[in-house]
Each structure stands twice: as structure tokens, then as C-alpha cells.
LUMKOLZA-308276 format. One record per residue: residue in three letters; x, y, z of N, C-alpha, C in turn. Coordinates in steps of 0.1 Angstrom, whole numbers. Layout:
REM LUMKOLZA-308276
NODE residu  n_px  n_py  n_pz ca_px ca_py ca_pz  c_px  c_py  c_pz
NODE    ALA     X     Y     Z     X     Y     Z     X     Y     Z
...
***
This chain:
REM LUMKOLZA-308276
NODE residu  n_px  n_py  n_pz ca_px ca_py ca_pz  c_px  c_py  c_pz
NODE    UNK   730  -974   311   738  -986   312   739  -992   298
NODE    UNK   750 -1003   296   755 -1007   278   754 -1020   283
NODE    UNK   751 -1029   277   753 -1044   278   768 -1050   266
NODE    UNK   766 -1064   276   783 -1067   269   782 -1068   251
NODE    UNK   770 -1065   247   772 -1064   232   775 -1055   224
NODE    UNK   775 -1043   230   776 -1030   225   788 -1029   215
NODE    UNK   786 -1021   201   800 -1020   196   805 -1010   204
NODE    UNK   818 -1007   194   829 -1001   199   825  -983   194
NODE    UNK   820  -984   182   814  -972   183   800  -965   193
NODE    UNK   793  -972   198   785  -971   205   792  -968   223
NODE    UNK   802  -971   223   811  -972   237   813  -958   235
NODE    UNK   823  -953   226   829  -943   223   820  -930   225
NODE    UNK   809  -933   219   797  -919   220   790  -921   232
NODE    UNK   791  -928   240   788  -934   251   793  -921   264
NODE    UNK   814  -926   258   820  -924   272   822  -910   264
NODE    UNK   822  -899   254   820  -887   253   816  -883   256
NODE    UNK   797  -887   259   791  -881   268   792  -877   283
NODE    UNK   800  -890   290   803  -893   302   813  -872   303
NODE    UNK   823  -873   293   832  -866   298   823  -852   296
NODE    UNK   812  -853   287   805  -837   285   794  -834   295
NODE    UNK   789  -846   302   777  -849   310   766  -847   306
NODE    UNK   767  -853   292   749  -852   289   741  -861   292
NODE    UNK   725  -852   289   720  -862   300   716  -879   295
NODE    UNK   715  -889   300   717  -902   294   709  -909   308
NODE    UNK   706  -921   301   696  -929   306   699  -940   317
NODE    UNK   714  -939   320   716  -946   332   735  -941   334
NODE    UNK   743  -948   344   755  -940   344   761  -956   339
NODE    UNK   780  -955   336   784  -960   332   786  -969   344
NODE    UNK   781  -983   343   782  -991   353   789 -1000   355
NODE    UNK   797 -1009   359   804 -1024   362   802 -1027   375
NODE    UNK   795 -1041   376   795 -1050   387   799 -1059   394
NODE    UNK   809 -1059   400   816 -1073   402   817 -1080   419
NODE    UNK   824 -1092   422   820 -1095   433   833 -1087   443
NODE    UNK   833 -1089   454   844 -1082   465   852 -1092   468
NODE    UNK   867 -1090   462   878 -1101   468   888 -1093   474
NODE    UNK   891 -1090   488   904 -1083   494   912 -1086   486
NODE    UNK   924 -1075   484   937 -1071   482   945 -1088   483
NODE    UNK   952 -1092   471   956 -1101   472   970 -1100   466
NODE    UNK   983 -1106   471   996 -1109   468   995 -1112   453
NODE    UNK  1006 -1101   446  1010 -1105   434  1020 -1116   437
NODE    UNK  1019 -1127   424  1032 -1134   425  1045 -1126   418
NODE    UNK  1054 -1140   426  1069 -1128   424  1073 -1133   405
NODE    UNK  1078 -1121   403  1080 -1117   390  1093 -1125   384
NODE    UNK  1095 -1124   369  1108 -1129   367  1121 -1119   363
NODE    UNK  1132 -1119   372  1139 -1107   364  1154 -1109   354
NODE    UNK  1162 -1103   352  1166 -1104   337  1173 -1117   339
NODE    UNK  1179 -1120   353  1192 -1135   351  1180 -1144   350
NODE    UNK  1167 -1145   352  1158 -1159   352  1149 -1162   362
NODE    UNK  1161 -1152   379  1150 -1156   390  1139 -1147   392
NODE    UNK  1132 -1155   402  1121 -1148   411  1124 -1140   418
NODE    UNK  1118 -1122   419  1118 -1117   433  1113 -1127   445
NODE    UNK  1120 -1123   455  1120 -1131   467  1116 -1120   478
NODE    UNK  1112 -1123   490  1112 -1113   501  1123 -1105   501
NODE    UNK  1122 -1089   501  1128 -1081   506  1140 -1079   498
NODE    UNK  1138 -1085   483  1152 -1082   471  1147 -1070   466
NODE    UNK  1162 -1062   468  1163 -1047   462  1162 -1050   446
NODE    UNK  1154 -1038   438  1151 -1038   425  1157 -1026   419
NODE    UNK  1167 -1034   409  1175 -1022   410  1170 -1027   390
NODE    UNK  1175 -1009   384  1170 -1006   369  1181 -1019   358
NODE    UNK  1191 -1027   360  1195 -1034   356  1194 -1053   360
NODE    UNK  1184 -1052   369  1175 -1067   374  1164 -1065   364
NODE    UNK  1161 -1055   359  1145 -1054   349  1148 -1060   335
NODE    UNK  1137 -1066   336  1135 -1074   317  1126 -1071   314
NODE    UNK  1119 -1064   301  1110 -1060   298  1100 -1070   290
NODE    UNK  1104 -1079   290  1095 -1089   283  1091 -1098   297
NODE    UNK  1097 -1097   306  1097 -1110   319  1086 -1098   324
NODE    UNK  1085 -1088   325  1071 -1078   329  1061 -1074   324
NODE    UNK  1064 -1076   308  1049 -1075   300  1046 -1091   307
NODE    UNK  1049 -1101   309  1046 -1115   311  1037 -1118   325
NODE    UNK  1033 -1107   333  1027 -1105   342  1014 -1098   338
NODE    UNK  1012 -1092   327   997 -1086   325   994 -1099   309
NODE    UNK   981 -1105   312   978 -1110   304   969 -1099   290
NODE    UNK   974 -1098   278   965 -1090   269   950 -1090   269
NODE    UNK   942 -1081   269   924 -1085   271   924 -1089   256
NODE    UNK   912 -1101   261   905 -1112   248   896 -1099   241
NODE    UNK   888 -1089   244   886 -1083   239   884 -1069   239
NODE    UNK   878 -1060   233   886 -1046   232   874 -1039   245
NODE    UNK   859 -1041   238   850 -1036   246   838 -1048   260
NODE    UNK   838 -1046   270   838 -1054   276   824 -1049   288
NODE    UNK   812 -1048   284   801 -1046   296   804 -1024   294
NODE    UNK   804 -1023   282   805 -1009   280   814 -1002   282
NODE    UNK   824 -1008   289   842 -1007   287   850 -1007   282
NODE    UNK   866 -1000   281   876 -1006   270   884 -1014   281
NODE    UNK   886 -1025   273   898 -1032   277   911 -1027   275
NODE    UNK   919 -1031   282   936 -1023   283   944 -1029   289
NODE    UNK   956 -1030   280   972 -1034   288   978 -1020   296
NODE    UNK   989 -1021   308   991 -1008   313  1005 -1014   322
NODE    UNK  1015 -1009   318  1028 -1009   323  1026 -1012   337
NODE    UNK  1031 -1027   342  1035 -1033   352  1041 -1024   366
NODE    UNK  1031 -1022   380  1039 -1011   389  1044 -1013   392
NODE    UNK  1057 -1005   389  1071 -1003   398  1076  -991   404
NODE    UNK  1061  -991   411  1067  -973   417  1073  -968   411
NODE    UNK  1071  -962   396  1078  -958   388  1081  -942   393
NODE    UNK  1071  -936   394  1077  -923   402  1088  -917   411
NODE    UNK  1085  -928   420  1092  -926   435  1109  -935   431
NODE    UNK  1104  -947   418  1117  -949   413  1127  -941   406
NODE    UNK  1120  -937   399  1126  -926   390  1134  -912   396
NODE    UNK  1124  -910   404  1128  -898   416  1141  -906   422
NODE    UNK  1141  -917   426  1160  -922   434  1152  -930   447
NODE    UNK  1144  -933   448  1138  -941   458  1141  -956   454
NODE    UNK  1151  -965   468  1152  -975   467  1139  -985   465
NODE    UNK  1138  -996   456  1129 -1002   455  1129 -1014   458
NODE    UNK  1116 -1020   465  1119 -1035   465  1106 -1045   468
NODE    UNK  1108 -1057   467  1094 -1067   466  1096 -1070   482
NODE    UNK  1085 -1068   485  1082 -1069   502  1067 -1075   499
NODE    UNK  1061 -1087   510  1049 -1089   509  1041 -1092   502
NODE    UNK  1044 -1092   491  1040 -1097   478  1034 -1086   467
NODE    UNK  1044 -1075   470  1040 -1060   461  1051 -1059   463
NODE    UNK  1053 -1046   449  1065 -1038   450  1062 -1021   465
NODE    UNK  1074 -1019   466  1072 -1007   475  1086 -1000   477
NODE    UNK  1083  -987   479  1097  -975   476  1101  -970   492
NODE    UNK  1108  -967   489  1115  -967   507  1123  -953   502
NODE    UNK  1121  -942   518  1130  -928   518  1143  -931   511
NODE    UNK  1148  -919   507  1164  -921   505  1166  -906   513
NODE    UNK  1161  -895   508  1163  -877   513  1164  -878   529
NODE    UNK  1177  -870   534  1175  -867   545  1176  -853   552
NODE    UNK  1179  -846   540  1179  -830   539  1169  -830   526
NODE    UNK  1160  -822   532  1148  -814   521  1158  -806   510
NODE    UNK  1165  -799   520  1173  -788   509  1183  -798   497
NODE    UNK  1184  -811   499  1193  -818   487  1185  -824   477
NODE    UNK  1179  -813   469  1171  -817   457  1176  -816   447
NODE    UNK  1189  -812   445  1195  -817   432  1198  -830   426
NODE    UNK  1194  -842   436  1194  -853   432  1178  -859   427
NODE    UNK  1171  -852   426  1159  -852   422  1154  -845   405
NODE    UNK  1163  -844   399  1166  -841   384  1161  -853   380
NODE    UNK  1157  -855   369  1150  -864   358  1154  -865   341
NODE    UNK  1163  -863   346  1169  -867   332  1167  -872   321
NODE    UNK  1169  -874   306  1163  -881   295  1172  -902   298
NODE    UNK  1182  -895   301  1187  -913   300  1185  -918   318
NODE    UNK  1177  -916   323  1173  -918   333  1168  -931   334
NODE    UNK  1176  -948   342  1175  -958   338  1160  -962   342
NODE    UNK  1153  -959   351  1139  -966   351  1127  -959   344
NODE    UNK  1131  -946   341  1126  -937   329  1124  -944   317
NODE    UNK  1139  -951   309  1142  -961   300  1134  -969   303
NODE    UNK  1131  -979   310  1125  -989   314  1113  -987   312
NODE    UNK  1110  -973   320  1090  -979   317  1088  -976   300
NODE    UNK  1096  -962   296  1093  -960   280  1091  -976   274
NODE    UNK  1104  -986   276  1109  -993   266  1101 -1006   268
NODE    UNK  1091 -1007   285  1080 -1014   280  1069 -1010   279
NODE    UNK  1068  -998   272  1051  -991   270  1052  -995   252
NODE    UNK  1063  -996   252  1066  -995   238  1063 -1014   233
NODE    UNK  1067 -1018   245  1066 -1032   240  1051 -1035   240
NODE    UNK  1045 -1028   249  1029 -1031   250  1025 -1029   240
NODE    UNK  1026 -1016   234  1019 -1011   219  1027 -1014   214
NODE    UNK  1032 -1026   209  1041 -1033   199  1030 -1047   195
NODE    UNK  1026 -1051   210  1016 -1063   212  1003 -1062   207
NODE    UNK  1002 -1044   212   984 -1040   213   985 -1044   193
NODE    UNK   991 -1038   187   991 -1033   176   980 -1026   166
NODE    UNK   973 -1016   177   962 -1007   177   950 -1019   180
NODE    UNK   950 -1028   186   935 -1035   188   925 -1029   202
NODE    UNK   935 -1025   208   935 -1020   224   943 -1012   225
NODE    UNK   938  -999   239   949  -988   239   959  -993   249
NODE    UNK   970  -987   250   980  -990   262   977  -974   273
NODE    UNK   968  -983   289   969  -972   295   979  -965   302
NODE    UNK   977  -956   312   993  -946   314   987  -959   332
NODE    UNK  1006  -961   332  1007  -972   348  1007  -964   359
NODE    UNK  1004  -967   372  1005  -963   381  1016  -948   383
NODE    UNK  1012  -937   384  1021  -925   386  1014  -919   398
NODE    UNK  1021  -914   406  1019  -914   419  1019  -898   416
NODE    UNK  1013  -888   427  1015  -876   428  1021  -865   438
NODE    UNK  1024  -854   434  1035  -844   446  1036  -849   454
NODE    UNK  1027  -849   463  1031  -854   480  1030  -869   482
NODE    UNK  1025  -876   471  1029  -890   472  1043  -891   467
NODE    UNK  1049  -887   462  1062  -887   458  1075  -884   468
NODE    UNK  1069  -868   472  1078  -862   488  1078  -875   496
NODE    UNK  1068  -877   497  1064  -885   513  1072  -900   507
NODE    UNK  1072  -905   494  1079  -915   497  1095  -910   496
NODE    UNK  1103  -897   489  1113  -894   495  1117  -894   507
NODE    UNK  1112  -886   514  1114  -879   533  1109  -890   541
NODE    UNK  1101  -897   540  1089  -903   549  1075  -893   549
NODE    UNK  1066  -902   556  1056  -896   563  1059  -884   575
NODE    UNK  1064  -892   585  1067  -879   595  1077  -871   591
NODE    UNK  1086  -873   586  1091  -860   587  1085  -848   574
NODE    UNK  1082  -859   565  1071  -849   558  1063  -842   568
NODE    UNK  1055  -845   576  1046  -838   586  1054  -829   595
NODE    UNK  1066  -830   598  1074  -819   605  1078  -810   598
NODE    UNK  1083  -813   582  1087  -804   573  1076  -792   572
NODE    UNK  1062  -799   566  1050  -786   570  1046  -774   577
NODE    UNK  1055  -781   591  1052  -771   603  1067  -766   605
NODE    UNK  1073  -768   603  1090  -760   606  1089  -753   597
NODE    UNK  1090  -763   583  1100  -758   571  1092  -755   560
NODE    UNK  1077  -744   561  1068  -746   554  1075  -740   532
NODE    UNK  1081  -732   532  1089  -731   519  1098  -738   516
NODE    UNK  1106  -749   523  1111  -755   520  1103  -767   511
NODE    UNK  1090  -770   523  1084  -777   518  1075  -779   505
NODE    UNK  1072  -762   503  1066  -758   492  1075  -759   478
NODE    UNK  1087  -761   483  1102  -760   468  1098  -776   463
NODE    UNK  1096  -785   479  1097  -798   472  1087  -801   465
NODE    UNK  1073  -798   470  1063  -806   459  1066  -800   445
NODE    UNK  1070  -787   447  1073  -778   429  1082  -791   425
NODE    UNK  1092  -796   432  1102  -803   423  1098  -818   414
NODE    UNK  1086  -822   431  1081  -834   427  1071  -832   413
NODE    UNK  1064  -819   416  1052  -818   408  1062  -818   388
NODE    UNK  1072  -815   387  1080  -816   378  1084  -829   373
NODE    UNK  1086  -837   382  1094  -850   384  1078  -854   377
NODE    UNK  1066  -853   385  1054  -859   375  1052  -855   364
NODE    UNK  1050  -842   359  1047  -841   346  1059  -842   334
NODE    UNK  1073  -843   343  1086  -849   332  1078  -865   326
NODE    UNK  1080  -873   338  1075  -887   334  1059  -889   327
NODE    UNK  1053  -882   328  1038  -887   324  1042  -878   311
NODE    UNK  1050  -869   306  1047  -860   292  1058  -878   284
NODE    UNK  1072  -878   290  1080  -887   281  1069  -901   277
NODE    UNK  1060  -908   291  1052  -917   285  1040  -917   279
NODE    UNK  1037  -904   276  1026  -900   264  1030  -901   252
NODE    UNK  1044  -896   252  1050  -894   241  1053  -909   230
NODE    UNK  1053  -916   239  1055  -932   235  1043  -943   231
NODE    UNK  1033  -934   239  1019  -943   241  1011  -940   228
NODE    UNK  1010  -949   221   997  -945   209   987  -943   213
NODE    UNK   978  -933   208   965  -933   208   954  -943   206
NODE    UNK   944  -941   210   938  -955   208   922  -944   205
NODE    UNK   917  -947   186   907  -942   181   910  -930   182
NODE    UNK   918  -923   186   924  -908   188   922  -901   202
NODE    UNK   922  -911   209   924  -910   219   929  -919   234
NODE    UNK   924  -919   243   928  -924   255   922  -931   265
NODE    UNK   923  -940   273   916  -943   283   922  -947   296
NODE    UNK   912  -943   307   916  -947   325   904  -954   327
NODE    UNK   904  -964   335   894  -969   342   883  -972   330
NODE    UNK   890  -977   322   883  -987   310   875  -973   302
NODE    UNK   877  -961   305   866  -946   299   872  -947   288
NODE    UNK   874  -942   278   880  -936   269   877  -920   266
NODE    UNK   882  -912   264   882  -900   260   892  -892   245
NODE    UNK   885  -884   241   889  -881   228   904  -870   230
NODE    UNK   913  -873   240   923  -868   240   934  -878   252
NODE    UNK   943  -870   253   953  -875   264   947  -874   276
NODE    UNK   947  -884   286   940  -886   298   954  -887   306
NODE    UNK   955  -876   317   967  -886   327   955  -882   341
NODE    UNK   962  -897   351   954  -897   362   970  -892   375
NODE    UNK   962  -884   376   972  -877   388   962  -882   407
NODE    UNK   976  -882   415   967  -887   428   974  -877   437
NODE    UNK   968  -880   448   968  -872   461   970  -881   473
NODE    UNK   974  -894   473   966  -903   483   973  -898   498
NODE    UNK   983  -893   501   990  -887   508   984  -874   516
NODE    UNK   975  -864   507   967  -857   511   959  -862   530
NODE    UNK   959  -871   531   955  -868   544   961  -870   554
NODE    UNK   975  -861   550   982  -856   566   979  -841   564
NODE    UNK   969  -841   552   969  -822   556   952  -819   557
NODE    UNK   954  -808   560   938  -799   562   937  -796   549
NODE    UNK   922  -790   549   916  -786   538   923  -770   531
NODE    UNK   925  -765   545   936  -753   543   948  -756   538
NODE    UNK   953  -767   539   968  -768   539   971  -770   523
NODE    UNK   959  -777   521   961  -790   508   958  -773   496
NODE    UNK   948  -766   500   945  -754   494   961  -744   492
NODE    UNK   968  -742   505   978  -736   507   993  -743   498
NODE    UNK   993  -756   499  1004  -763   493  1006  -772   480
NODE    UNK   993  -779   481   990  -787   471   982  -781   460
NODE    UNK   971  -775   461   963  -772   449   975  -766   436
NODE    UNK   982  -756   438   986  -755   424   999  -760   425
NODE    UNK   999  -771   427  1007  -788   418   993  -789   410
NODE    UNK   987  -794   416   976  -801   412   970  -794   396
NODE    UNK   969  -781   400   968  -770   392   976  -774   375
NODE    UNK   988  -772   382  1001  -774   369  1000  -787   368
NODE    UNK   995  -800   367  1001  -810   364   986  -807   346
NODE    UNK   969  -805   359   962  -807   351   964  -797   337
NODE    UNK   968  -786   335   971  -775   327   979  -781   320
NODE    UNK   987  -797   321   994  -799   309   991  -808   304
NODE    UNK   976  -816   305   973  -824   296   960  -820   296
NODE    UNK   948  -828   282   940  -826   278   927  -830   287
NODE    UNK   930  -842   295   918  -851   304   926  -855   311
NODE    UNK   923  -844   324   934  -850   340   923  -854   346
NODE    UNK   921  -863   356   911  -870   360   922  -870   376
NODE    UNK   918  -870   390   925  -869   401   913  -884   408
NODE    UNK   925  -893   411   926  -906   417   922  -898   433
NODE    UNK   910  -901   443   908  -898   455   904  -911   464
NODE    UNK   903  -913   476   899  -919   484   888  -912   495
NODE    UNK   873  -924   495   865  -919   503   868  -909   517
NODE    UNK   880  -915   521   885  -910   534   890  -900   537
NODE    UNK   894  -897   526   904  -881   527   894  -869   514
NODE    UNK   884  -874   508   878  -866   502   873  -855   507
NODE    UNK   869  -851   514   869  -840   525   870  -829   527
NODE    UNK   887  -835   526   899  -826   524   898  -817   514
NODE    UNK   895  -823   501   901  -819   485   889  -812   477
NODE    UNK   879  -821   479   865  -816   473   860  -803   469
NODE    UNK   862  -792   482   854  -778   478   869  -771   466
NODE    UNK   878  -774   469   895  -771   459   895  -777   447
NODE    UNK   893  -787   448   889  -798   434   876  -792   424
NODE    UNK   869  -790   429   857  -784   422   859  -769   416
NODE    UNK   866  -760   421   870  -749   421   881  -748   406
NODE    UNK   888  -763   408   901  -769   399   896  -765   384
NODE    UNK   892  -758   375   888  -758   362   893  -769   351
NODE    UNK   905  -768   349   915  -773   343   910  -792   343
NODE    UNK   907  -794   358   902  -808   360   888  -812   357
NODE    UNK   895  -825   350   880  -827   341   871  -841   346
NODE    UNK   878  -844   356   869  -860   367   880  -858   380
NODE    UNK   867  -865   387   873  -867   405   866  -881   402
NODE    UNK   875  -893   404   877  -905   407   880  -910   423
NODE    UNK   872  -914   431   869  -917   443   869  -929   449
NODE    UNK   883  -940   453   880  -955   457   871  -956   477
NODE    UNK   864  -962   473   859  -966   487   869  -976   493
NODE    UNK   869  -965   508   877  -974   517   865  -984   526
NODE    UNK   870  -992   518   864 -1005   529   875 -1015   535
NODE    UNK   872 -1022   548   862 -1016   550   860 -1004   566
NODE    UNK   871  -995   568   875  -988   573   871  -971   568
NODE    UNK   866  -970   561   864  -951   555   849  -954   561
NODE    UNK   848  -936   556   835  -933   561   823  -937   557
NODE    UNK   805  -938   565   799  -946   554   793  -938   544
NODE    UNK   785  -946   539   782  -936   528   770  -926   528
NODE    UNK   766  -924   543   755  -914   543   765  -899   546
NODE    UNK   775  -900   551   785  -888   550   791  -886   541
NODE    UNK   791  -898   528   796  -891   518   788  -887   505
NODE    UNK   776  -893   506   767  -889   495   763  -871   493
NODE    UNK   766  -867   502   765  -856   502   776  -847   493
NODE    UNK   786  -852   494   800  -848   487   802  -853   471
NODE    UNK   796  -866   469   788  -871   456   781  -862   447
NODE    UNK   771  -861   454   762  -849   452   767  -835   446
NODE    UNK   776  -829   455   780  -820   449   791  -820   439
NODE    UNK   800  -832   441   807  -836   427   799  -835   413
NODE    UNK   784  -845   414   777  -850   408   771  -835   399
NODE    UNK   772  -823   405   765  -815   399   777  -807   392
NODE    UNK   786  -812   396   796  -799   386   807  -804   377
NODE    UNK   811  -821   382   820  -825   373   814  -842   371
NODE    UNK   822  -848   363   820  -865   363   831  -871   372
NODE    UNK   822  -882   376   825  -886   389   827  -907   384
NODE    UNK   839  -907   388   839  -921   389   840  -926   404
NODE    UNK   830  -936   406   834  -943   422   836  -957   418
NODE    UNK   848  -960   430   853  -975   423   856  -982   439
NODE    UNK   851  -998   436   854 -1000   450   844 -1008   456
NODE    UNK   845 -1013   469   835 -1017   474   822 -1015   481
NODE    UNK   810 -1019   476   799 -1015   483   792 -1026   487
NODE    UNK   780 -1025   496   770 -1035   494   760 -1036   491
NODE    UNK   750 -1042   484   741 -1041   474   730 -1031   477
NODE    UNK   726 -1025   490   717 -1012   497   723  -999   496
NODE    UNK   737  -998   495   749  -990   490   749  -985   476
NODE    UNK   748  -999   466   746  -994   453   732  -988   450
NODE    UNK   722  -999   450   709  -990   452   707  -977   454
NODE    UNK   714  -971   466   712  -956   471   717  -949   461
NODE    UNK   732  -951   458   739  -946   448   730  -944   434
NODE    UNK   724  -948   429   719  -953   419   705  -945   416
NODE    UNK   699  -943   434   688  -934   437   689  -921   438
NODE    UNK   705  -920   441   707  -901   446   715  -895   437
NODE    UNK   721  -901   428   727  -893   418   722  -898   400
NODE    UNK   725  -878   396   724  -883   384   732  -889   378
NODE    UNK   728  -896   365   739  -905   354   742  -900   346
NODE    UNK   741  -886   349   756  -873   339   763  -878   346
NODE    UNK   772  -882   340   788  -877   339   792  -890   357
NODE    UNK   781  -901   352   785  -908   367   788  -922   359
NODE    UNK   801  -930   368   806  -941   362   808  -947   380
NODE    UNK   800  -959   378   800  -969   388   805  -979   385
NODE    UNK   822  -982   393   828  -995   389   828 -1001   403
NODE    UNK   823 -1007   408   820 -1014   421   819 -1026   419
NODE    UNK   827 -1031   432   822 -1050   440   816 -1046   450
NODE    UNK   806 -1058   450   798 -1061   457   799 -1067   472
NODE    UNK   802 -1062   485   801 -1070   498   789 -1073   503
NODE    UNK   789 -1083   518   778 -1085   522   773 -1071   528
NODE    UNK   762 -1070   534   759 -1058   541   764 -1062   556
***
């Protein structure tokens, strides 16, 4: 563990180790308290107003300065053994970019089907002058305009293959696609898996490095980090996700230096013995579902065996006999605990 004094060189040889798993005297830790999921406020867009309930967001209502205006810059760089970081405002930028209507619902952004033939994927092309493409570039650009190397700019929310499909088609008919139209279904994630690594190579391409390198989840690593997800993964079997998913998964990590895969306690299961197998992948990042996922005596197990072959970030909520355990059953190679605290 690093206390909030630590320099910034001392972080860095810190979270190197993290990515090589040597062995070290406690894992990368953060503590905080447990606040549910709470309403962003609504944003400002280019004429002046507020999103309101249920207003469509379309790539010419966006201001790039009215959306850096929503993430405040961190006061400091290194923070309890962490880097601090600005990171492009979500706007379902994937599922945007892909042609998914967007809109503020609830007090979040969220993307809604547009596809109603699998087979019409030529509207799923990604273009260079592609308007919300433009948009996230032109405020990554403003962020590292701000940062002006003090702090890195991290990569925003990028959603993955079947998080992409499934916000194209839907959920169900994604799930009927599988069982009817199993190659059709296999064309789309290739297309989605494209549509992700088009957008995550153009906003590398814009994003400065930070010390000569990158950071997720406050880590830093000595190359390009992109975090690819799966969250969608559990409308499939362990077979399925093996059969359809793994090489997306495959090809996204093969095109950058430190791919790290975004999981949930609940569907880890699924992914785990395929994930580990994953070479190319260099972290399984794990949020606990609270307070609805499984507990944690069925998943320590799966810990465990993460714990022995790759670095493992778990993020999320626990309660203080939960961290304990955690703390007792795994080693601190290559383990980073960013956890709130619930009651038990």
C-alpha cells in the first residue's frame, strides 16, 4: 500500500510492478465510503440550454467547452498512490458513433436501437469526418489543452462488440439473432469489433501520453492502455461467449499495448476460464454487483485464479469482512483494490 505522500516517481515504479506482478508488500489499494448511483445534472448545450427529460442529442446540440465544464480538473496529479485524470464526458460515444439515437433520460445519457435488419450494416461504417467521432476527438483535445502535461487525459467510456450490437438491435432480438441467425450474428460483432478499435485507435491518436504513458482506473502503465468491456456478455454461455465473442475480444486486445477488459461480478463466470487463456490481455477488471451479484464466497474462487495468472483490479462495493477476506486470500501481485465501503 502507498500513502497520500508518495511522489510521482514512486507511483510509477509502483504501478509497473502492478502490470509485471512482482512481488510487493501490499496490493494497490483505495478506500472509500458507499454512495448509490446518483443523477448527473443536466448539461449545458451549444444554444445555452439544459438537457431536459427525454431531449434527443444530436452531434450539432454539442459544445465542447459546455462538456469539458462538467468534469472538474484534479487538484492534484498523485492522490493515495493514484493518478489523477480528466476523461471525455459519456456520451455513448460508441453506440453514438455507430448511428444510435441518443438521449438524456433519468438523469444519464443512454442510446436507443436504430437496426432492424442485421443484414443493413452498411450503415455502420465509421468514417474520418464522422460528426460525434469529431466531437469526442475535438474534446480530448481540449482536455489536453487544459491538462498541459500535469495530468494524463484518460480514454471515456467505450463500450464493447456486443455492447454495441445489443445497443444497435436491442437485447432480445440480439438473443434471437444468436439462435436463428448465428453468422449473421457473428458479421455483426466483426463490424462492431471494428467500429471499436476505429474509435479507440483515432482517440489515442489525439490523447498525449502522460510520462510515456497511460492510465485507467487511476494505474498508469508505460504504454497505451485501452479498456474494452463485455457488459452484455451475460445473455451468453461460457460456450457461446468462447464461440462468438472471444476473438473480438482477441482483435481489439492485439491492437493496443495494455488492454485491460472492464467485467462484472455477475457475469464473470462466463468469461474467466476464456479471459485467462486471452494472452494478448494484460488485466481483468471486475465491478461488484451490489447489491444484487453473487457473494463473495463464490467468487473468491475465480479471484484466485485470476490472481494467479494475471492483475486483477476489483472496484466497487464491499463491506468491511469482505475487504478483510479479500485482503487475506489474495496475493498483492498484480492486485489493485478500489472499493466503498457498505454496512454488512
Amino acid at each position: 500500500m502507498m500513502g497520500h505522500d508518495d511522489s510521482l516517481e514512486q507511483v510509477l515504479r509502483r504501478h509497473r510492478a502492478f502490470w509485471t506482478m512482482e512481488d510487493v508488500d501490499g496490493p494497490l489499494l483505495s478506500v472509500g465510503r458507499y454512495e448509490p448511483l446518483q443523477r448527473r445534472q443536466p448539461f449545458r448545450l451549444a444554444d445555452g440550454s439544459l438537457t431536459q427529460e427525454g431531449t434527443r442529442l444530436l452531434p450539432e446540440f454539442m459544445d465542447v467547452h459546455h462538456l469539458a465544464e462538467q468534469q472538474d480538473p484534479p487538484s492534484v496529479v498523485v492522490s493515495g498512490g493514484f493518478i489523477q485524470a480528466s476523461a471525455p464526458y459519456d456520451l455513448c460515444w460508441n453506440e453514438a458513433i455507430a448511428g444510435c439515437p441518443i438521449r438524456w433520460k433519468t438523469g444519464h445519457v443512454w442510446s436507443e436501437p436504430f437496426l432492424n435488419d442485421v443484414d443493413d450494416l452498411e450503415r455502420l461504417r465509421v468514417v474520418s469526418d464522422n460528426p460525434w467521432l469529431n466531437i469526442l476527438l475535438a474534446m480530448t483535445r481540449l482536455l489536453a489543452k487544459q491538462a498541459e502535461g500535469r495530468y494524463p487525459v484518460c480514454q471515456p467510456l467505450l463500450r464493447g462488440p456486443i455492447d454495441i450490437a445489443s445497443a444497435l438491435i436491442g437485447d432480445e432480438s440480439l438473443c434471437w439473432t444468436i439462435l436463428d441467425e448465428p453468422v449473421r450474428f457473428k458479421h455483426l460483432l466483426e463490424v462492431c469489433t471494428q467500429v471499436f478499435i476505429t474509435v479507440a485507435k483515432a482517440w489515442a491518436a489525439v490523447a498525449p501520453l502522460f510520462q510515456g504513458g497511460s492510465c485507467e482506473y487511476g494505474i498508469w502503465a508505460p504504454g497505451r492502455i485501452v479498456r474494452l468491456q463485455a457488459d452484455n456478455a451475460a445473455l451468453l454461455s461460457p460456450r457461446l461467449y468462447r464461440d462468438f465473442l472471444l476473438a473480438c475480444d482477441e482483435r481489439i486486445c492485439a491492437a493496443f499495448d495494455y488492454p485491460l477488459i472492464h467485467t462484472h461480478s455477475g457475469v464473470l463466470h462466463i468469461m474467466v476460464d476464456a479471459l485467462l487463456a486471452l494472452n494478448p490481455l494484460r488485466a481483468i477488471q471486475v465491478s461488484m454487483d451490489y447489491p444484487g451479484g453473487p457473494p463473495l464466497a463464490e467468487l473468491l474462487p475465480l479471484f484466485r485464479q485470476i490472481n494467479a495468472h494475471k492483475p486483477l483490479i476489483i472496484t466497487g462495493p464491499v463491506s468491511q469482512s469482505e475487504l478483510d477476506l479479500l485482503l487475506q486470500s489474495l496475493s498483492p501481485r498484480g492486485v489493485c483494490l478500489q472499493v466503498t465501503l457498505h454496512s454488512d
